[in-house]
N, C-alpha and C positions, 0 to 999 in steps of 0.2 A: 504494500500500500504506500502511497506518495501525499504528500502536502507541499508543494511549495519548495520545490528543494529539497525535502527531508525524506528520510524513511521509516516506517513504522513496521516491524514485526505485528502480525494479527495469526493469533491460535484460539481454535474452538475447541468445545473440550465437553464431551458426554457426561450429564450424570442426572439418573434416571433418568425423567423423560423432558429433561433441558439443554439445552444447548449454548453452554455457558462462552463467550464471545470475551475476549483478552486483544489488548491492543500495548504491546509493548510488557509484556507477563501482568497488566494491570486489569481485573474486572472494568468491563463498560457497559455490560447488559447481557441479557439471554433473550433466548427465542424457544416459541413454547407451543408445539399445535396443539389445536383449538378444533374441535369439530371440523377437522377436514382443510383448516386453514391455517395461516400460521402467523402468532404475535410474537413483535419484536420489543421491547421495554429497555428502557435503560436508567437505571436505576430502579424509581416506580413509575415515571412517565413511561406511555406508550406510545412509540413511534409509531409504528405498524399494524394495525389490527387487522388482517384480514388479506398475509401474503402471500399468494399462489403455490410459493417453494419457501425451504429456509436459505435459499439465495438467493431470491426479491427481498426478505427481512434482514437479512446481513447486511447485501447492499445498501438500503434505505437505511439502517443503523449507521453505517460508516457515513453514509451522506453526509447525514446529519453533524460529525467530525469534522463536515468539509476532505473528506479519506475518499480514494478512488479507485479502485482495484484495475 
């Protein structure tokens, strides 16, 4: 992932049925299906509710970063 010049490490990481999302080894949100869809949160705000894949919700989470894969 990129900003501006810079680089950022991004790892995801299973546990149970979450999808916990790391930007530089630092928690920034999880992603969590929902009936068939998928929410993205970052902290307790929610970015995403309602993402096709959990790569439309990752995506839209880094957005939100200004991050660009």
């Amino acid at each position: 992932m990129s900003k501006k010049n810079q680089s950022f490490a991004v790892s995801l990481k299973n546990e149970d049925k979450l999808l916990k999302v790391f930007v530089d080894d630092q928690e920034i949100g999880q992603i969590e299906e929902n009936q068939g869809s998928f929410v993205g949160t970052l902290g307790k705000q929610v970015v995403i509710a309602a993402a096709q894949s959990e790569d439309e919700a990752l995506q839209t989470m880094l957005a939100s970063y200004n991050l660009y894969y």
